[in-house]
N, CA and C atoms of all chains as a GROMACS GRO file, in nm:
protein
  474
    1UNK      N    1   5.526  12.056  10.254
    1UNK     CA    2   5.399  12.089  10.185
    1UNK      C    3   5.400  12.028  10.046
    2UNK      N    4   5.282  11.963  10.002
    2UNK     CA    5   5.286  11.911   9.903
    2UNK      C    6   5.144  11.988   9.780
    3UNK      N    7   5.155  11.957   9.691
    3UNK     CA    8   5.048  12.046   9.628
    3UNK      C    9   4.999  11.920   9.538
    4UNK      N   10   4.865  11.898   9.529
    4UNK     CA   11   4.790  11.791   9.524
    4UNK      C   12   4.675  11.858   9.396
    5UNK      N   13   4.671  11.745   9.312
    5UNK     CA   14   4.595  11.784   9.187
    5UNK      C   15   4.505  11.701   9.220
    6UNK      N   16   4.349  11.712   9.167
    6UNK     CA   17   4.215  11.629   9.150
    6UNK      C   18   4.143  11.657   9.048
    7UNK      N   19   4.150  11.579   8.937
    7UNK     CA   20   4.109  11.564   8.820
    7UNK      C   21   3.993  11.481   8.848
    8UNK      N   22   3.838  11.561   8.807
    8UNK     CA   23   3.700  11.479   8.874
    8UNK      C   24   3.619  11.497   8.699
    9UNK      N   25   3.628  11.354   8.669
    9UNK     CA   26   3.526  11.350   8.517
    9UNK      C   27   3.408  11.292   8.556
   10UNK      N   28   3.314  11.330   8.480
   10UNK     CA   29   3.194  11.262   8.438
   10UNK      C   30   3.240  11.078   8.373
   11UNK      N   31   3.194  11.000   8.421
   11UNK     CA   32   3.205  10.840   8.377
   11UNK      C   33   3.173  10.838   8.242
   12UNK      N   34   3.191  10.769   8.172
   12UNK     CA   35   3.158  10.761   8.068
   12UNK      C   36   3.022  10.667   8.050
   13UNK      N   37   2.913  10.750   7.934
   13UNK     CA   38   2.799  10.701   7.940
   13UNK      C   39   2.708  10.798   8.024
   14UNK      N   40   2.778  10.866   8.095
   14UNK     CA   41   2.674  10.968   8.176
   14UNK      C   42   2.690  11.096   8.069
   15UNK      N   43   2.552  11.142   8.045
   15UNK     CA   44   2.532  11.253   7.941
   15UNK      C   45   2.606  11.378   8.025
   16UNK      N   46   2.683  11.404   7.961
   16UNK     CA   47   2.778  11.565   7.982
   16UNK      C   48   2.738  11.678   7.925
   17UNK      N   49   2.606  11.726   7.974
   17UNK     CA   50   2.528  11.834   7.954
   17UNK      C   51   2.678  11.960   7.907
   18UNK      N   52   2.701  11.996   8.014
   18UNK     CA   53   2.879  12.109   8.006
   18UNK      C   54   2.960  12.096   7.863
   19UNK      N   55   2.962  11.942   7.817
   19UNK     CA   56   3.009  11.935   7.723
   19UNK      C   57   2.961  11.927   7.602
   20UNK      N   58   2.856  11.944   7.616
   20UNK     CA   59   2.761  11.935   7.486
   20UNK      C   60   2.767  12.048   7.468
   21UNK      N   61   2.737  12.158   7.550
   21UNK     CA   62   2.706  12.315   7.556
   21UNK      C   63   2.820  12.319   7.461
   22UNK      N   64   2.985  12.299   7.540
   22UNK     CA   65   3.063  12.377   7.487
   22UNK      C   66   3.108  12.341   7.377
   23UNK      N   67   3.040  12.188   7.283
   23UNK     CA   68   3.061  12.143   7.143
   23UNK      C   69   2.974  12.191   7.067
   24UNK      N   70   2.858  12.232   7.089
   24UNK     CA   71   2.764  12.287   7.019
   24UNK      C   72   2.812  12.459   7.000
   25UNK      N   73   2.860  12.516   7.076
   25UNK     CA   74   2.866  12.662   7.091
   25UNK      C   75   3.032  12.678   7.010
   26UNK      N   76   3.124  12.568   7.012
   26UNK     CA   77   3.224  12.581   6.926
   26UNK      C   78   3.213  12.561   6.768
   27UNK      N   79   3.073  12.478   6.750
   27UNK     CA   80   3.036  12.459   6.640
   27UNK      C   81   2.954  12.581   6.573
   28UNK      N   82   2.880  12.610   6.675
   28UNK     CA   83   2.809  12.759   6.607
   28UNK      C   84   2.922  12.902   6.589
   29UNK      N   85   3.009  12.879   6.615
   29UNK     CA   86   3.122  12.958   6.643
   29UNK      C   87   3.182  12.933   6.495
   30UNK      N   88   3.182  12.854   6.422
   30UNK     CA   89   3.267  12.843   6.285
   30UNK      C   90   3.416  12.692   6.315
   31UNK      N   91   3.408  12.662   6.463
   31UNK     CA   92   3.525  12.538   6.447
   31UNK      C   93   3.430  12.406   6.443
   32UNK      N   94   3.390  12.317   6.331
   32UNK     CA   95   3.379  12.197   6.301
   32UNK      C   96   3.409  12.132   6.360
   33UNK      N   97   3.532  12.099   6.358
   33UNK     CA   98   3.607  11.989   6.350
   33UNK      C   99   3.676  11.944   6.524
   34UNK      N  100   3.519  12.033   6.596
   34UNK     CA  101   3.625  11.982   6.732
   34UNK      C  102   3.513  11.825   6.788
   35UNK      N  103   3.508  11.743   6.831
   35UNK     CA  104   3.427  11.656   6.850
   35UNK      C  105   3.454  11.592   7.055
   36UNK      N  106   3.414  11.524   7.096
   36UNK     CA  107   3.420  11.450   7.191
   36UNK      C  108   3.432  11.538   7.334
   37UNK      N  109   3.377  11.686   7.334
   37UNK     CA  110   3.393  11.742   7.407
   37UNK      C  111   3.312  11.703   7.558
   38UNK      N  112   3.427  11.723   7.660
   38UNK     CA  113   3.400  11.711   7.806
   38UNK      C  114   3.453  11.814   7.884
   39UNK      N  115   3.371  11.825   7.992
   39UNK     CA  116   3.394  11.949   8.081
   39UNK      C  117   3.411  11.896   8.240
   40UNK      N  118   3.524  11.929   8.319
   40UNK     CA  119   3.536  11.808   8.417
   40UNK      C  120   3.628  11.923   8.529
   41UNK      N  121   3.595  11.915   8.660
   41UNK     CA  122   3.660  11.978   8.728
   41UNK      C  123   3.798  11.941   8.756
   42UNK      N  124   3.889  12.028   8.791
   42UNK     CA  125   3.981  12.064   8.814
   42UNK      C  126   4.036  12.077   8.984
   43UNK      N  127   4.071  12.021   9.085
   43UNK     CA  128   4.060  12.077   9.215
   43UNK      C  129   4.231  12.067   9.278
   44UNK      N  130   4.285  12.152   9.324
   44UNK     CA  131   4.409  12.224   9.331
   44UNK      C  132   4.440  12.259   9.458
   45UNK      N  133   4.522  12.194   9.563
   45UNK     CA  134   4.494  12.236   9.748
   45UNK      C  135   4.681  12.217   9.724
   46UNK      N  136   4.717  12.236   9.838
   46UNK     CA  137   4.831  12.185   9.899
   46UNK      C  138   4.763  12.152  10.055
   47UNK      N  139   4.867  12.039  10.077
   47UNK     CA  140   4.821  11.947  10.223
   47UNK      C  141   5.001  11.894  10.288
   48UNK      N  142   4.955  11.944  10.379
   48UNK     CA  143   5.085  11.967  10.475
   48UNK      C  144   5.132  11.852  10.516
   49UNK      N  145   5.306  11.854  10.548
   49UNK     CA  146   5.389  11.753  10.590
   49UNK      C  147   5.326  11.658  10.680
   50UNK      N  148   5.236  11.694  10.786
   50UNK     CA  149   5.180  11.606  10.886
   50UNK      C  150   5.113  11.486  10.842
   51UNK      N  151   5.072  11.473  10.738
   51UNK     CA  152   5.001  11.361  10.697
   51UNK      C  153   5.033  11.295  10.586
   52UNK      N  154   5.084  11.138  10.667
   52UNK     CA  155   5.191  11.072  10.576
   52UNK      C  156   5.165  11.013  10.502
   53UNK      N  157   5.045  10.932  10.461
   53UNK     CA  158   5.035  10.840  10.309
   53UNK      C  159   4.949  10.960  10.284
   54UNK      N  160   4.988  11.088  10.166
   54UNK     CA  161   4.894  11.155  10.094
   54UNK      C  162   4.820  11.138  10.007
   55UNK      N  163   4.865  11.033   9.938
   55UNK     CA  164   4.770  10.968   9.845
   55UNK      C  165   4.629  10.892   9.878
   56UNK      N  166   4.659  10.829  10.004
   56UNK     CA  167   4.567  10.758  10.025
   56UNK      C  168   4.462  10.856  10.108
   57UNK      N  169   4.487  11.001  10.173
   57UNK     CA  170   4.409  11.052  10.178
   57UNK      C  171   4.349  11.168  10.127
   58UNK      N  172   4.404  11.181  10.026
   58UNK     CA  173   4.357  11.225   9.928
   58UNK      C  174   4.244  11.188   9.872
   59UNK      N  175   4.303  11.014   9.884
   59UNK     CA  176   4.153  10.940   9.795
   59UNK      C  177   4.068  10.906   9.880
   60UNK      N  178   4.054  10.925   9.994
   60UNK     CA  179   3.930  10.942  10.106
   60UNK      C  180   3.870  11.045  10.085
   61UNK      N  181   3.956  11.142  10.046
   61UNK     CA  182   3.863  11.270  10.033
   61UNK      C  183   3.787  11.288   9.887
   62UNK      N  184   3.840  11.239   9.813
   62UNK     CA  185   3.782  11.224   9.702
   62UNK      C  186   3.617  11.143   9.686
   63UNK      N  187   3.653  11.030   9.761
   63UNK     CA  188   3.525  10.907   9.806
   63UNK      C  189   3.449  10.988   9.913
   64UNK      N  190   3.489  11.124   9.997
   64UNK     CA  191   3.390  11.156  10.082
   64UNK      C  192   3.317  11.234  10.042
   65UNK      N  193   3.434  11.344   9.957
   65UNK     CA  194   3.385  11.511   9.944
   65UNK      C  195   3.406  11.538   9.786
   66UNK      N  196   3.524  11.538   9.745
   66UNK     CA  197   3.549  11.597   9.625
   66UNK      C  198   3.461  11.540   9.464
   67UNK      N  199   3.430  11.387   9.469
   67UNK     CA  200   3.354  11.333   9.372
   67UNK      C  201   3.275  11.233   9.395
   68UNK      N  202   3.138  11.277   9.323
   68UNK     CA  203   3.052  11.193   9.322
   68UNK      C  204   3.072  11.070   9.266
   69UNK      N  205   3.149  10.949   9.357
   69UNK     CA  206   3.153  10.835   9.274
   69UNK      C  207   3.028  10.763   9.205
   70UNK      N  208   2.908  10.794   9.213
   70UNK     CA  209   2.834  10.742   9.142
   70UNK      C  210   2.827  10.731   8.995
   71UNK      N  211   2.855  10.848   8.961
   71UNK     CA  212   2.872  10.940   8.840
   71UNK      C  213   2.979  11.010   8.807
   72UNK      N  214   3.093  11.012   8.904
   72UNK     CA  215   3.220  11.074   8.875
   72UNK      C  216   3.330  10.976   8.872
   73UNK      N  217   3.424  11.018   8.766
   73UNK     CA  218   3.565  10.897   8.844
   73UNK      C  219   3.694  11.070   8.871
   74UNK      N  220   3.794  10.997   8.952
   74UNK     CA  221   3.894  11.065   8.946
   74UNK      C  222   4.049  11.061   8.944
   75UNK      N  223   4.107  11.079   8.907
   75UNK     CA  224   4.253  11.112   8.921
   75UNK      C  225   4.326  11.221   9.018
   76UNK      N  226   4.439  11.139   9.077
   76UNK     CA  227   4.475  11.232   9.208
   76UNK      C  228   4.644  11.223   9.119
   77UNK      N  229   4.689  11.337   9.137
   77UNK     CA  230   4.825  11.387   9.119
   77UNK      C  231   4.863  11.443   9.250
   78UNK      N  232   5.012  11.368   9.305
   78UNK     CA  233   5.074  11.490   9.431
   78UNK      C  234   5.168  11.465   9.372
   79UNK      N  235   5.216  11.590   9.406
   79UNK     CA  236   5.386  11.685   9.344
   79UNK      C  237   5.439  11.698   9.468
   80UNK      N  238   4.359  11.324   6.410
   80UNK     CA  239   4.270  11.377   6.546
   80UNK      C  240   4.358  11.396   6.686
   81UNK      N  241   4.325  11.543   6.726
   81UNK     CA  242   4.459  11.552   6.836
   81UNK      C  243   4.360  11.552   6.914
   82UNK      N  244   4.426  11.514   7.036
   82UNK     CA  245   4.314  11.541   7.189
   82UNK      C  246   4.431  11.689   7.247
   83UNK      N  247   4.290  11.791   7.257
   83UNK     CA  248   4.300  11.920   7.304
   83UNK      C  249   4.262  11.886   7.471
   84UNK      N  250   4.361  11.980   7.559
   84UNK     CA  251   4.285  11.980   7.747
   84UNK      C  252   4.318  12.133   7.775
   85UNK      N  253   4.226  12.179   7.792
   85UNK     CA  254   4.230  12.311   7.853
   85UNK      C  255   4.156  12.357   8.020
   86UNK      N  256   4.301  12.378   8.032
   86UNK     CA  257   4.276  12.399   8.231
   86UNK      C  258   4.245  12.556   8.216
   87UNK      N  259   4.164  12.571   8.296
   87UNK     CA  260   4.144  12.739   8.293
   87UNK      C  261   4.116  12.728   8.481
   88UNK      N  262   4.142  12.849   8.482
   88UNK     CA  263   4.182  12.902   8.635
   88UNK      C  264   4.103  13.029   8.668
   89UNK      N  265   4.065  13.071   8.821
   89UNK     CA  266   4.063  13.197   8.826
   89UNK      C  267   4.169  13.253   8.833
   90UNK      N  268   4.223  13.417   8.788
   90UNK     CA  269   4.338  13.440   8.813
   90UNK      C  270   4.374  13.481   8.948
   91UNK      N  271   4.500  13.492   8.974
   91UNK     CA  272   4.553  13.515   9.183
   91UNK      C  273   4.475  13.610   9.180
   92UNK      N  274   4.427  13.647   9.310
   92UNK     CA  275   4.359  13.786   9.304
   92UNK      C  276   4.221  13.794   9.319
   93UNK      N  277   4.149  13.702   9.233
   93UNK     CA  278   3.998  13.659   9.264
   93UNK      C  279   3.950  13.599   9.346
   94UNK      N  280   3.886  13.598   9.381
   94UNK     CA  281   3.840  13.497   9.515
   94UNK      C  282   3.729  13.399   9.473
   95UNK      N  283   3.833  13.316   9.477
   95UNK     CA  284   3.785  13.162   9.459
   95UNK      C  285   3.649  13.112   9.544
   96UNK      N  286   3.555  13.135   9.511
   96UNK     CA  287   3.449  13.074   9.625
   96UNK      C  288   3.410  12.921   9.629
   97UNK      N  289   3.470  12.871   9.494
   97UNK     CA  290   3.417  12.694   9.500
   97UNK      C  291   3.553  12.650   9.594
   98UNK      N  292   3.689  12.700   9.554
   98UNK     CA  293   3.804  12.687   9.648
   98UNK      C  294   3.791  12.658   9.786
   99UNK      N  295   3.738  12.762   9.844
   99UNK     CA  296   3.692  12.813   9.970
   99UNK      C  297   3.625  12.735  10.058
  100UNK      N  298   3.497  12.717   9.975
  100UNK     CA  299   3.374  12.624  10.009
  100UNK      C  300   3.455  12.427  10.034
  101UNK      N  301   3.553  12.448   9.958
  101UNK     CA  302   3.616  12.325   9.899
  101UNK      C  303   3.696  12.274  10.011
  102UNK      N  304   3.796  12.421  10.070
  102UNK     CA  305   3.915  12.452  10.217
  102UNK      C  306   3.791  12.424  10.298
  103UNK      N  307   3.676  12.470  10.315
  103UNK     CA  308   3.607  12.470  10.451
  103UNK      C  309   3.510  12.279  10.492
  104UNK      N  310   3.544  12.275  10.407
  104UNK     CA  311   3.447  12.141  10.390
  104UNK      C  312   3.543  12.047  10.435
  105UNK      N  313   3.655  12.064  10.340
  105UNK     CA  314   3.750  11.944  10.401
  105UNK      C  315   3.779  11.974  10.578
  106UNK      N  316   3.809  12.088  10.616
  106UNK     CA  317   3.867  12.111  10.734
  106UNK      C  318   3.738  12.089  10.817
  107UNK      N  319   3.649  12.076  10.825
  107UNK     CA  320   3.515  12.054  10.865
  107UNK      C  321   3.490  11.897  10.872
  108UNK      N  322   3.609  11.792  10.758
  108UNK     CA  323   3.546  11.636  10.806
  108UNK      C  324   3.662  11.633  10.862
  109UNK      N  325   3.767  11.706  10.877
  109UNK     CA  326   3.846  11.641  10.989
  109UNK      C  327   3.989  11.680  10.927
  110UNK      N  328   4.013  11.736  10.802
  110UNK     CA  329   4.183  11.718  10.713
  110UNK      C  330   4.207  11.876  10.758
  111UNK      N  331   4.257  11.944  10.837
  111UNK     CA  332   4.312  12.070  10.896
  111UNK      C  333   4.419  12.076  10.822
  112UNK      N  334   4.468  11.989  10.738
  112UNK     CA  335   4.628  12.019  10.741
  112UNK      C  336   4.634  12.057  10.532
  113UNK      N  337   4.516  12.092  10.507
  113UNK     CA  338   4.445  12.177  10.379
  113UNK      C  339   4.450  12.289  10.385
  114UNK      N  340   4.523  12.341  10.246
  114UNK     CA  341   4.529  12.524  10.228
  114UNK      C  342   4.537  12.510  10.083
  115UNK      N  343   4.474  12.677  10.059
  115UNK     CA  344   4.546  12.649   9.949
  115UNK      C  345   4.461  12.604   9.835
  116UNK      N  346   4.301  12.608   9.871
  116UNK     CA  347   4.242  12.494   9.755
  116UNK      C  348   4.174  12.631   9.653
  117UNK      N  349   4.204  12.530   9.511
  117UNK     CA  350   4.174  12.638   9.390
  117UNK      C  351   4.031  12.539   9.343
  118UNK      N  352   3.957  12.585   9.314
  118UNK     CA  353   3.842  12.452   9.186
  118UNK      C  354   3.861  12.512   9.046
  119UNK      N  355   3.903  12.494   8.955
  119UNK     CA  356   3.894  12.516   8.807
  119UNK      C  357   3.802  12.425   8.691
  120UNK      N  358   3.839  12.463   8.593
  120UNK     CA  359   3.778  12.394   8.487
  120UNK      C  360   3.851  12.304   8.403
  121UNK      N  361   3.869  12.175   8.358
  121UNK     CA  362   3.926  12.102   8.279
  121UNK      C  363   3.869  12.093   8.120
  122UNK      N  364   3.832  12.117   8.014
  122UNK     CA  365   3.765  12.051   7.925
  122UNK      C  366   3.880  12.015   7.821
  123UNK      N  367   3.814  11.916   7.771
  123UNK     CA  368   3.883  11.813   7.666
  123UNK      C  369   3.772  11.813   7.555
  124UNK      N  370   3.855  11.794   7.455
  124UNK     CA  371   3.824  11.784   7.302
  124UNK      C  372   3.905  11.727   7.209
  125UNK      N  373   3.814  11.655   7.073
  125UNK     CA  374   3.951  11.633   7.040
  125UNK      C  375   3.902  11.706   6.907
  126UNK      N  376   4.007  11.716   6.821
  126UNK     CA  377   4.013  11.853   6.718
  126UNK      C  378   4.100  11.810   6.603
  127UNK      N  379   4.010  11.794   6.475
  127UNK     CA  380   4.055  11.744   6.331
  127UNK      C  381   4.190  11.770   6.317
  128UNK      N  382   4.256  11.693   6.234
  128UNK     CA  383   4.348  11.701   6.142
  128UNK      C  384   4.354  11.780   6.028
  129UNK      N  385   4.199  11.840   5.988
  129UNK     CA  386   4.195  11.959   5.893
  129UNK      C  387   4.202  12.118   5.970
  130UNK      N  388   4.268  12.069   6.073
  130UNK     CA  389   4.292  12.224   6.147
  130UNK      C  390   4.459  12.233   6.168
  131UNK      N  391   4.500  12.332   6.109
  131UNK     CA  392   4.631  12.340   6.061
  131UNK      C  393   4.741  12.346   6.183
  132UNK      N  394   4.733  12.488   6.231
  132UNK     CA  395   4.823  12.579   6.350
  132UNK      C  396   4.702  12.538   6.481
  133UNK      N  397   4.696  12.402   6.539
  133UNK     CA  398   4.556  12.381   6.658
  133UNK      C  399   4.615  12.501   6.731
  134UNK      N  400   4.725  12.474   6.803
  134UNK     CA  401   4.752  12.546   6.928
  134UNK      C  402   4.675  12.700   6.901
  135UNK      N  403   4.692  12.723   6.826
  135UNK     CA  404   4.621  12.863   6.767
  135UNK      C  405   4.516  12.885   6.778
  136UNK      N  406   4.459  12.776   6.698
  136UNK     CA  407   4.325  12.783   6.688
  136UNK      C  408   4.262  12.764   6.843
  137UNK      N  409   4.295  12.724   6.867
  137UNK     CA  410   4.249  12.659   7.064
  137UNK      C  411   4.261  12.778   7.134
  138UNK      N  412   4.392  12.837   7.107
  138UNK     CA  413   4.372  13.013   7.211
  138UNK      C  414   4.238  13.100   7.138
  139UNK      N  415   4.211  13.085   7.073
  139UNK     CA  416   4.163  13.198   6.980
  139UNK      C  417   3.970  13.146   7.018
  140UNK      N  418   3.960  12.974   7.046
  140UNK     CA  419   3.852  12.940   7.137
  140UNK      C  420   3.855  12.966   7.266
  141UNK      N  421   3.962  12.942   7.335
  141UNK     CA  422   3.938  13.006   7.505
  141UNK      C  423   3.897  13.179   7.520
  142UNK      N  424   3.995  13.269   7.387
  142UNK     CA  425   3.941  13.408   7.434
  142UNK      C  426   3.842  13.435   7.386
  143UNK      N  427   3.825  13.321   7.254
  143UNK     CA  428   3.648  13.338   7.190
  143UNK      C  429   3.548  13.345   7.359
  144UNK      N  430   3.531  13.192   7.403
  144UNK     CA  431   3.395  13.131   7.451
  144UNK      C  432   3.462  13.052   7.568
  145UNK      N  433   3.618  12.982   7.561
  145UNK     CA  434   3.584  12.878   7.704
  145UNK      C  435   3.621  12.944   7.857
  146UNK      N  436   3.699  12.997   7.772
  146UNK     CA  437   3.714  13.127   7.934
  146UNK      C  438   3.709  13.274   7.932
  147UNK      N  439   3.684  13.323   8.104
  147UNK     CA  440   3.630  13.491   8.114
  147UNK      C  441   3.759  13.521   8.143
  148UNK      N  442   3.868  13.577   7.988
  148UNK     CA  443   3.997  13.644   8.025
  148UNK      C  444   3.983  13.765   8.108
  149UNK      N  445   3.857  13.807   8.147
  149UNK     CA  446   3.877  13.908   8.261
  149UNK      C  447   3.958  13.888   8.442
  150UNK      N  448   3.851  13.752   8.428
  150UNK     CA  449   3.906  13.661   8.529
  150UNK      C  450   3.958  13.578   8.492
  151UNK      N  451   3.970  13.500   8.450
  151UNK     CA  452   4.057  13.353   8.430
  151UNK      C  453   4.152  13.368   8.302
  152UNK      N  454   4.243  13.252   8.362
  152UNK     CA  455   4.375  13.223   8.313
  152UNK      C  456   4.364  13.121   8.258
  153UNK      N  457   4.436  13.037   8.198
  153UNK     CA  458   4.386  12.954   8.072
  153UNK      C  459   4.543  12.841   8.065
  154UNK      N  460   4.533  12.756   7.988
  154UNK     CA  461   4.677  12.682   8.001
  154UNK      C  462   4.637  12.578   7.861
  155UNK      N  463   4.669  12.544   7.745
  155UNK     CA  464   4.614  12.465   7.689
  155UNK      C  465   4.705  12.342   7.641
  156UNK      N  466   4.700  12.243   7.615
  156UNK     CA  467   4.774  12.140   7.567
  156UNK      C  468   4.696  12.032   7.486
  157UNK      N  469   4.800  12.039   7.360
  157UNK     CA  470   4.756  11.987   7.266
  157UNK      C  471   4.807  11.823   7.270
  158UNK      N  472   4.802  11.698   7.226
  158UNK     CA  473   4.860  11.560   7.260
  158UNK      C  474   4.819  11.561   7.114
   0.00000   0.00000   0.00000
């Protein structure tokens, strides 16, 4: 069993509504000095011994299900 | 200027419904050999050099505003 990370951002240049919220609301909060804020999912599975290049399907699943490549990019971590 | 990443989680115990939705979808195009799936939150920031103790200051924003310490768990790292 392997446990598989998916790091899914917004591209850059695509307006990050999530992250605006949470730079504006840290700013009304009294912290200044935080800038370049982004908000980007997180996705966390384990995927079993049976399936042998995990990376590569991982990144099928990523291109099918997990991110909108139009507008998303991602990073795959397996441990 | 440090770059701040804060992973926040639901904690064990909650029931993950983007997780879920996440396990059923994949096992639905065909990957059975999926368990196990969490969805969280990633956000990034990056955060002045006129901020003294960050790591501090950064917990003291997650229990402010970026996460519900009722439910979620939090992890932060400063670079």
């Amino acid at each position: 069993m392997a446990k598989v990370k998916v790091h899914v951002f917004l591209k850059p240049g695509v307006l990050d509504v999530q992250g605006k919220a949470v730079e504006g609301a840290l700013h009304g909060l009294g912290w200044a000095d935080v800038s370049n804020a982004r908000v980007g999912k997180m996705i966390e599975f384990d995927i079993g011994d049976g399936v042998e290049d995990k990376a590569a399907e991982v990144k099928r699943m990523c291109e099918t299900l997990l991110a909108n490549t139009v507008i998303e990019s991602y990073r795959i971590e397996v441990e």
